[in-house]
N, C-alpha and C positions, 0 to 999 in steps of 0.2 A: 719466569723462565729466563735466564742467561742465554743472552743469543750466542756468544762465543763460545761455551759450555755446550747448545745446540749443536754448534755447524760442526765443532772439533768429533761429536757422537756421532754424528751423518760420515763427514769425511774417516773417521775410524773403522764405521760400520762398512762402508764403499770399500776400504782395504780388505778388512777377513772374509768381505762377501767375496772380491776378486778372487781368492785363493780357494773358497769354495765353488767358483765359476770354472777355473781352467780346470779344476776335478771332473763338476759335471759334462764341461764341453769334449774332455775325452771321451766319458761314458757315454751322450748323446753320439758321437762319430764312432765310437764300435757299434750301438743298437742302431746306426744308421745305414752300416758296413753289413752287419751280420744279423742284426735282430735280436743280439744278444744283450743281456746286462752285464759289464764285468766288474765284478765284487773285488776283483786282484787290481782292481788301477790304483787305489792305495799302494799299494805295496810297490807296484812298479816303480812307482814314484819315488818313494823311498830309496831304491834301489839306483834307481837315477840320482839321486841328491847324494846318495853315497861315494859311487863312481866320481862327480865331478869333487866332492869334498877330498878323494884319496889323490887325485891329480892334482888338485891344487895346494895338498902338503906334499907331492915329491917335487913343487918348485914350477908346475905349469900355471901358467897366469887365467886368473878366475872365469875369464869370458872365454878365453880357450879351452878351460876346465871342461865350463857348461856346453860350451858346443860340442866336443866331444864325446860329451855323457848323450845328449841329445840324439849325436849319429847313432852312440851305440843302442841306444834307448829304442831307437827305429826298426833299425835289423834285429832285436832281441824279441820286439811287440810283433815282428812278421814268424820268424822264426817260432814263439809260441803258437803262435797262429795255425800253423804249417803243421809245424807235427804233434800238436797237441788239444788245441781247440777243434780243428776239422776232425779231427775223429767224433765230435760228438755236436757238431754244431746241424746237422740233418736229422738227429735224432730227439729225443723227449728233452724238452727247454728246459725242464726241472732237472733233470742231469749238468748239463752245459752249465747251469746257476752253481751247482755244489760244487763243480769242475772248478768255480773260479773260486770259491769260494777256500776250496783245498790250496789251489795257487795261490793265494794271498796268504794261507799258513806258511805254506812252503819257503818262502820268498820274504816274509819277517821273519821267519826262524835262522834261513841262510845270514840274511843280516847281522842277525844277534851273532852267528857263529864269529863271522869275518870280523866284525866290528864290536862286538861286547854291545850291551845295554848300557853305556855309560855317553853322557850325554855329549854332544861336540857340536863346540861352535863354528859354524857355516854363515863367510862373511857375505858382508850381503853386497849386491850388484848395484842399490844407488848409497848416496851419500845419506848420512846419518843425520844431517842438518836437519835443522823444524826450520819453518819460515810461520809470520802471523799475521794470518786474515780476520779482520774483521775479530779481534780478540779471543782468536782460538787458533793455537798450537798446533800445527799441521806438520808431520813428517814428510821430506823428502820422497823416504822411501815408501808409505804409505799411497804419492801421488805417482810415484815409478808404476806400483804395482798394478792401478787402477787404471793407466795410461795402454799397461802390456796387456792387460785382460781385451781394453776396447781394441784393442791392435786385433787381438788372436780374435775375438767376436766376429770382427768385419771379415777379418780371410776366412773361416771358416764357412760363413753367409755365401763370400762372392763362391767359395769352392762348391760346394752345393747346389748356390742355384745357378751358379755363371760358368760353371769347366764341365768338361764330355766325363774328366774324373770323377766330379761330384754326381753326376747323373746317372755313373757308370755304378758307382758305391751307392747310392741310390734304386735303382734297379736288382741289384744281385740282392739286398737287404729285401725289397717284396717280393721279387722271383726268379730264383737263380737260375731255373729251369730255362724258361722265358729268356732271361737274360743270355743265356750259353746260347740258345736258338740265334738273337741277335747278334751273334759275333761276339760278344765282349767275354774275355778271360776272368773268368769266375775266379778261380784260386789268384790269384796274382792280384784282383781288386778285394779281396779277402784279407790280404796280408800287405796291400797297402793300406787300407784302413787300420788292423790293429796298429801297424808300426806310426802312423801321424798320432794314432792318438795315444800310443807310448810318448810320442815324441811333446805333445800336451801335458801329460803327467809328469815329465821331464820338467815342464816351466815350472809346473803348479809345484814340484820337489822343491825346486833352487829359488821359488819366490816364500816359502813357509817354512822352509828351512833355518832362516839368521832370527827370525820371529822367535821360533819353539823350542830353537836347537834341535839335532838332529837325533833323534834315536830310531829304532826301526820300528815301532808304532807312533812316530810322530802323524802318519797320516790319517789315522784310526777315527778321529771326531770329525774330522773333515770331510773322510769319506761318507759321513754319516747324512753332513747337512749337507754334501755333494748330492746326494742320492735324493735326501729331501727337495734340492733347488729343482732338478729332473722332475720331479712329480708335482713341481706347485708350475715352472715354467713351460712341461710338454716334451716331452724326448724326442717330438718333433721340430724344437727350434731351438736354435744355438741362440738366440737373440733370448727370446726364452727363459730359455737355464739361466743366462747372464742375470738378468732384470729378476728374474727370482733370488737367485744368490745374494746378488745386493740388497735387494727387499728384507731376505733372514738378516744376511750380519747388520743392518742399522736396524730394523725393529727389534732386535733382540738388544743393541745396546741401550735404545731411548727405553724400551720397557724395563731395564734393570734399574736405571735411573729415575726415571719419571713415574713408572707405577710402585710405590713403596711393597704390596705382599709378594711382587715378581721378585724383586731384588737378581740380585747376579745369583741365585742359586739357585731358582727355575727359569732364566731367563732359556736356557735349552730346551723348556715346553712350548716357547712363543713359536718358532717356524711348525711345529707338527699341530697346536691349534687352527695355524692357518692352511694346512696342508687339510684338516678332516674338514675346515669350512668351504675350500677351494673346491675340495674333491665331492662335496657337496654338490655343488652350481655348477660347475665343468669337471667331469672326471678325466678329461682329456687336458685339463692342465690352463693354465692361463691363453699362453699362446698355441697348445698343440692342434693339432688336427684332427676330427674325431675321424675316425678307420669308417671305410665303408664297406662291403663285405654284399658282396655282388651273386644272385642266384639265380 
């Protein structure tokens, strides 16, 4: 085994995992917020990376692009929220799932209208440079990527377990009943939570973007091992989902390499073999919590 061949498939696997990390860490802050799963955070994402990609061809400069796309990303994830998800978020969870499910048609197809199916390159936020460790070829932006995931991991952590917000989205997501009784604004921590974690789908757009180039199902596979990191790290912990995510994108590189019948063309069986053996031993996830369910 080449150690420099090694560390380059680790530090590779750590980039695609981060981009399936900011995916999951939205979806774990909406089912933290509402209880919901939402199948449309691909899309939004998209739809984000698109916004800042049309500003930054009329001439607005790339970081001003993204933070813009971001704000509007925010008010767009409340506003769905607001008059579209609460209509059905009290009601049958099988409904609320196919609700997001239609918004994630809806919202690649708008795409395809505005933008065409034709691919566009989306410059990326670090330098293109490699630097070489230890005889393995390391991207710049690869080390950006995995830098901004553990940034958004720690805030989301301290928001949760250290802010009256996090407690407060915390709360209305196990009883909103309850919660309304205690004072806190049900609907307004409702539509602050989609809109942070539009505002996550925002990053996760503009960090997979300059990688895949932009199309409006660019976030389609992602959202997949998004969904997967969720169910092997616990929809209970951001720290979690993270450490899961990273987990998929480098064992599925070293197994494309290293186990000859994987190769890269089952290498997308490796995260959901680990998910049936995970789900096996802990159905509640590496880090999650199990529910307790009081009579």
């Amino acid at each position: 085994m080449n150690p420099g061949t090694f560390i380059q498939l680790v530090i590779d696997g750590l980039s695609t995992g981060s981009i399936y990390a900011a995916l999951a860490l939205a979806i774990v802050l909406v089912n933290q917020a509402t209880g919901l799963i939402n199948f449309a955070q691909g899309g939004m994402a998209v739809l984000s990376a698109y916004i800042a990609w049309s500003l930054n061809g009329f001439g607005v400069p790339l970081i001003l692009a993204i933070l813009a796309a971001v704000v509007v990303s925010f008010f767009l994830g409340a506003l769905i929220e607001r008059y579209l998800i609460r209509r059905f978020e009290r009601g049958d969870p099988d409904t609320a799932v196919v609700v997001t499910i239609g918004l994630l048609t809806l919202i690649t197809g708008l795409c395809a209208w505005i933008w065409t199916y034709n691919n566009r390159l989306f410059p990326s936020l670090f330098p293109l440079e490699t630097i070489k460790v230890a005889g393995a070829v390391i991207s710049v932006r690869s080390l950006g990527t995995i830098i901004v995931i553990v940034v958004i991991m720690g805030l989301m952590q301290a928001l949760f377990l250290g802010t009256k917000l996090g407690l407060a989205l915390r709360a209305v997501a196990i009883n909103p009943a309850s919660a309304a009784f205690s004072g806190i604004n049900v609907g307004r921590n409702l539509m602050v939570g989609w809109g942070l974690a539009a505002v996550l789908g925002a990053v996760a757009g503009v960090l997979v973007a300059p990688q895949l180039t932009l199309t409006p199902g660019m976030m389609d596979s992602a959202l997949v091992y998004a969904l997967a990191a969720c169910i092997l790290g616990g929809l209970s912990s951001p720290i979690g989902v993270v450490v899961a995510a990273w987990l998929i994108g480098v064992l599925e590189n070293l197994a494309a390499v290293y186990i000859p019948f994987i190769g890269h063309d089952l290498k997308i069986a490796v995260p959901f073999i680990l998910i049936f053996v995970v789900l096996l031993v802990r159905p509640q996830g590496l880090f999650g919590r199990k529910a307790v369910v009081r009579v």
